[in-house]
N, C-alpha and C positions, 0 to 999 in steps of 0.2 A: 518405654515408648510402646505405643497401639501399633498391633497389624492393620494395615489400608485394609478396611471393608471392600466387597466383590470377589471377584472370582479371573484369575487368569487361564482359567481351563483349561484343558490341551492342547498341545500344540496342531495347529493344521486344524480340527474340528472345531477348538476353542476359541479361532483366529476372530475378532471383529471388526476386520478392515474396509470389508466390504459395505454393514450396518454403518461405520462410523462416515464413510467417505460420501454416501449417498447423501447424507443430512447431519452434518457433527450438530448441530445445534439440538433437533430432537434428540437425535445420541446422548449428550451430557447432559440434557434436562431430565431426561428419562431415568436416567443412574444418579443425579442430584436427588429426586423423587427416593430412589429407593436407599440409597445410602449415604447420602449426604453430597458435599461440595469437594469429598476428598474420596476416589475411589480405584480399584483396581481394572484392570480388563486386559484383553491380547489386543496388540495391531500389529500389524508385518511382520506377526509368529515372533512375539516379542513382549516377555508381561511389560506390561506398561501403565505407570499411575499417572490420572488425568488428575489438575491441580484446576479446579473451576472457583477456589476461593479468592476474593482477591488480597488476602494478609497471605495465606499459602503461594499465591504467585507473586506480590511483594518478596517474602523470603526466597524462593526457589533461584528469581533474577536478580536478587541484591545481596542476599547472606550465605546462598550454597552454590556462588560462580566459581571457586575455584576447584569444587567434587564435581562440576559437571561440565561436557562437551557440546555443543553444538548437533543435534542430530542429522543434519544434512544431509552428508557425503554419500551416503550410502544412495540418496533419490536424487540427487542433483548433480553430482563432481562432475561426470562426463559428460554433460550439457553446458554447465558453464566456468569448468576451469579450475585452475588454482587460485583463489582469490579468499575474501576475510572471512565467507561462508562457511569455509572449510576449514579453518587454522583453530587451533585453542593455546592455551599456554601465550609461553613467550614470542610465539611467533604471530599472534594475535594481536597481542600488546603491542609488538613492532607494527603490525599493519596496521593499526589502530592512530597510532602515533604520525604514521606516514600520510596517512589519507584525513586526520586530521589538519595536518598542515596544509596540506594541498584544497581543502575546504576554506579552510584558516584565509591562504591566497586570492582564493573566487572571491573574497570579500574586496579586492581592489579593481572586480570587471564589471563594477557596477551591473551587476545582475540584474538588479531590482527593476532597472527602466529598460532592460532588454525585452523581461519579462512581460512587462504591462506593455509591448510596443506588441510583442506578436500577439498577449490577450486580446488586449483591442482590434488586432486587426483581424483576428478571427472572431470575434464576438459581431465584429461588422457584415460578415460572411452570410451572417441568419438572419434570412427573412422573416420581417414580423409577420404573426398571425399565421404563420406555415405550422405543421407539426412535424419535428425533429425527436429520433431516438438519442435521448442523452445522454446512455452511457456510450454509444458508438461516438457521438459528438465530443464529450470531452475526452476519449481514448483518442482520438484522431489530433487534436489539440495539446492535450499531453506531451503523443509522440512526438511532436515537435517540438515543441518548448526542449525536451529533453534531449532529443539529435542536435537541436541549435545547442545547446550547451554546454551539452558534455565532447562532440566531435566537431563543434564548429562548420556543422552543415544548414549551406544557406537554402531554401526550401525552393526561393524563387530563382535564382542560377542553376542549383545543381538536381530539376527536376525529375529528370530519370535517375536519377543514384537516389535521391529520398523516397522515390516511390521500390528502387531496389532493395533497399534499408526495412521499411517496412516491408515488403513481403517477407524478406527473410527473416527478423522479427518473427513476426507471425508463425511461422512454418519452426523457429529456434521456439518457441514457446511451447508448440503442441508437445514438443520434447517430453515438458517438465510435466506434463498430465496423461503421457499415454504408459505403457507397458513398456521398460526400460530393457527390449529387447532388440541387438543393434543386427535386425538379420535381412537378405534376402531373399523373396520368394521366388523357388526353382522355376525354370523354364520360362520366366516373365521380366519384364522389366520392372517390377514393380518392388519396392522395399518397405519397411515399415517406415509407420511415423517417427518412429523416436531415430530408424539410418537417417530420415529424410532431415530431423532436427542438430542430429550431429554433423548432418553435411551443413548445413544452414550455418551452423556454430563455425565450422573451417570459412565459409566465403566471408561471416561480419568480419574475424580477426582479420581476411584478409585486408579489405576497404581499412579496416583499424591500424593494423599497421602502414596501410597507406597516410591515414591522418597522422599516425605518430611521426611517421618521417615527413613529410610537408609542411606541418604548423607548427610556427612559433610565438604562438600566443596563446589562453586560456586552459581550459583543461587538459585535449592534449599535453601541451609543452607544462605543464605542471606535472603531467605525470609522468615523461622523460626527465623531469627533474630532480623527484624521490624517488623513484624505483632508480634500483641498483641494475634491473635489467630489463628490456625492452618486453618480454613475455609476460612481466608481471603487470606490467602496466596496459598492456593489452588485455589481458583477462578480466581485470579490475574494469575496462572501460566498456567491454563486453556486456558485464556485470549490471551496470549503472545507464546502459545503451537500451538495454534489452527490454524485451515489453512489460517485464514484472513491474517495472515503477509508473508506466504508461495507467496498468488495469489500478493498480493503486489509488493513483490518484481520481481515475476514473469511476473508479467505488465510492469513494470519498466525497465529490462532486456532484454525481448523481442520486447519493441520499442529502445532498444538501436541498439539491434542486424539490428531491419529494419531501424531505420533511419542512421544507419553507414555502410550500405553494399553496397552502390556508392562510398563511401570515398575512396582514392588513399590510399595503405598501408602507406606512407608516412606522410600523415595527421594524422593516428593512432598512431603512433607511434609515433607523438612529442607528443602525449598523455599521453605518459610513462616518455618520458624526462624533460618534463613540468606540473606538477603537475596543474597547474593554468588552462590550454587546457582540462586536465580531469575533470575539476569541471566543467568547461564549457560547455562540453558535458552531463555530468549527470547535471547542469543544465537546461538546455535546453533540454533535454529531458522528464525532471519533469515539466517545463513548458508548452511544447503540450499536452505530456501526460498524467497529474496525476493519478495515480491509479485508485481513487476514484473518481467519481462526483464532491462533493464535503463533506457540513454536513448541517443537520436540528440543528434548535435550539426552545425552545420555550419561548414567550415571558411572563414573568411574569410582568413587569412594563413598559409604552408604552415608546418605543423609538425612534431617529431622525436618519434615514440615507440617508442623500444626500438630505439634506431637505424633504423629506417627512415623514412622522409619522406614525408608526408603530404600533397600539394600542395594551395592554394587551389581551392574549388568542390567538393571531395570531403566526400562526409557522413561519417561516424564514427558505428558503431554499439556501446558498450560491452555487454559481458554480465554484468552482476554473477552470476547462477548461473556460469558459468563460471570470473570471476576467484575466487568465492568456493569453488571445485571445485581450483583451483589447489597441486596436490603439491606444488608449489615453497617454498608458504605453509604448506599444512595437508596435515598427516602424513594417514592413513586418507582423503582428502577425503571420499569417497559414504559416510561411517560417521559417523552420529551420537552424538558424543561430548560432552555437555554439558563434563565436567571439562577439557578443552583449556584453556577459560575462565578457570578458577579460580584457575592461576599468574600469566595476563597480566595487563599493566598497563592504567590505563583508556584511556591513549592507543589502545593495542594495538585498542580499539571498530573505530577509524578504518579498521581490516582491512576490515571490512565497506561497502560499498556500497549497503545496503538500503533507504538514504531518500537516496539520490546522494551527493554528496561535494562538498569543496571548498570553494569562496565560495560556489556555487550549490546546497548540500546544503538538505534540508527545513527550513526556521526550525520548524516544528511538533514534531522530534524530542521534547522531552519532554515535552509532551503524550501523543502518540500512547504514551510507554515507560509515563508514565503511567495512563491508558489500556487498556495490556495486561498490565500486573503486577495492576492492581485485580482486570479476568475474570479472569485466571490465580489468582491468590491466592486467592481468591472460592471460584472452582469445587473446586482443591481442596480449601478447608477444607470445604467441605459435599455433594462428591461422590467417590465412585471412577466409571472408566469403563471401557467396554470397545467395541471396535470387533466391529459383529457381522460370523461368519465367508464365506467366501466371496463374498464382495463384489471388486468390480474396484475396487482403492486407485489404479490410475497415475494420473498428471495431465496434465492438459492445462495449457498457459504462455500460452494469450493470450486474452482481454484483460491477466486476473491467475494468478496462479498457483494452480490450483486439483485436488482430484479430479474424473475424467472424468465419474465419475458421485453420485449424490445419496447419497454414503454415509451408512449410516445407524450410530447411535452410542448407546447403550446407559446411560446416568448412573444411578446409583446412590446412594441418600441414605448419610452415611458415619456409621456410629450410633457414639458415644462410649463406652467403658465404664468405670461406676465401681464403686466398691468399697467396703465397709463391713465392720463387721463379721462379721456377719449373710449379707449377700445380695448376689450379682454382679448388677448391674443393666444395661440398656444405653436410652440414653437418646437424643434427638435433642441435634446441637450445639446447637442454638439456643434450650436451655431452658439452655444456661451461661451465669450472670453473665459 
């Protein structure tokens, strides 16, 4: 087996935490450039091989899960908990099992038309012809969708507790981005972000253990049902409560809306009649854009990928933009072509890395597919849009993958036209049976 080209330098001067965290995308193109799709480097004073191939991060998540852990805990546990972030091994596998099942269940809460009942009623919310920032608009959407379902909070009864939910949200979030420092500043009242995020994290559990003991119906009470103890199911719902899945889907969303607003109405709209053209499209848009980066791992026994060898104590950083940018795999990569999609098999998904892979992939995937066919279907039946001009679209990649700035976006009510004998009329959809 090949030594990974690059350099992990010294420790402390050699670190590239800093380089990588400002722009991981130039970061790993920059080192694909000079040493290929498989390379070495330091982050958090820690050599660490970055896997930007996508056969290399195929193998890493599906043939070497049982030499490696989760690299989490170290940046995340005391933010949100003991949950399946943190676990490896057998305790993994049991949580795994558990919170399958309880997924498995949400399949009898008829999800699906809860979901298009709060789409639509917030897609009704926006005025046509106004200009909306989309990614704050479908974060603000999200969040709810995701409080209605995971804690059974009704938005329109219980409006100061949902607007309490979100701030704290918000304020638990900065948590997971600032300096994991839990102190206060002498002679002030003031603490840091990350005290201010672990107090945040005490008030959600508490509201959560209020929903755990009050409800007898949907998520809650599923997860008093498999958890063996009332803390685990709390932290779990913390987990799934929290803004990480809100900005997610609001990544996802918002490059749907920019990489579809060239598209002729006509394109979008067999998106509706074609079920197979909509997956197409949220494929291919989780392919340029995945949320996330990608995921660290760490290695407890040395492993082989792409022939070179990876020794025990090295971290492992995969790039899903990258494997998914991968020539090797995908003709045109930086060109988004929904129809790529159209011939492949459904195996063929598995290409994609956008919710991990593996035994350790998201158990949530068809929810969350769920989820973003309803917006997407939604918006276009009852809108056109348009990105307004001279705006700065790049993006920035971390926390999630997002634009730099608060682009602004343009929706349009989509008037139906019918026909008679007599008189061309144009009508809103929503006055059709």
């Amino acid at each position: 087996m090949s030594c990974v080209p690059g350099s992990a330098g010294l420790p402390l001067i050699g670190d590239k935490s800093v380089e990588y965290y400002k722009d991981p995308v130039l970061f790993v193109e920059n080192r694909i450039r000079q040493h290929g799709r498989i390379f070495l480097s330091r982050i958090l004073s820690k050599p660490t091989v970055f896997v930007a191939s996508h056969v290399g991060t195929q193998q890493l998540l599906n043939d070497c899960h049982e030499s490696i852990d989760l690299g989490y805990k170290a940046l995340m546990h005391k933010v949100y908990g003991d949950n399946i972030l943190f676990s490896d091994g057998s305790e993994a596998a049991d949580l795994r099992t558990i919170l399958g099942d309880i997924f498995k269940k949400s399949e009898t809460l008829q999800l699906e038309e809860k979901i298009n009942q709060l789409v639509n009623k917030s897609l009704h919310s926006i005025i046509s012809g106004e200009k909306l920032c989309a990614y704050k608009y479908f974060k603000k959407l999200t969040t709810e969708l995701c409080l209605t379902l995971f804690l059974n909070l009704d938005f329109d009864k219980s409006k100061q507790l949902a607007e309490d939910i979100c701030s704290l949200t918000t304020t638990h979030w900065h948590g997971i981005i600032s300096v994991p420092l839990d102190v206060k500043i002498p002679f002030t009242h003031s603490t840091s972000t990350f005290s201010k995020a672990l107090e945040a994290k005490e008030k959600l559990l508490e509201i959560i253990d209020q929903k755990l003991s009050q409800e007898s119906q949907g998520f809650p009470n599923f997860m008093k049902e498999e958890f063996n103890d009332k803390k685990s199911a709390a932290d779990h719902l913390l987990l799934l409560t929290s803004a990480l899945i809100p900005k997610a889907f609001a990544s996802l969303l918002t490059s749907f809306v920019l990489a579809t607003s060239s598209h002729v109405k006509r394109d979008l709209q067999e998106a509706i009649d074609n079920p197979a053209m909509m997956d197409a499209l949220l494929l291919e848009v989780q392919r340029m854009w995945p949320p996330f980066q990608g995921g660290r791992r760490l290695v407890r026994k040395d492993i082989n990928i792409c022939g070179y060898k990876i020794p025990k104590g090295h971290a492992v950083v995969y790039s899903s933009y990258a494997a998914h940018r991968d020539p090797n795999v995908f003709a045109e990569p930086n060109s988004f072509i929904p129809s790529r999609w159209l011939d492949r098999k459904v195996e063929d998904r598995r290409q994609l890395f956008c919710f991990g892979g593996g035994p350790r992939g998201c158990l949530g995937t068809q929810l969350i597919l769920t989820i973003l066919k309803s917006v997407c279907t939604s918006m276009i039946s009852k809108f056109t849009w348009k990105v307004e001009p001279d705006q700065n679209i790049s993006y920035k990649w971390m926390p999630v993958s997002r634009p730099r700035d608060d682009v602004q976006v343009i929706f349009k009510e989509r008037l139906a036209v019918t026909f008679d004998t007599d008189t061309v009329s144009t009508v809103k959809p929503e006055n059709f049976a």
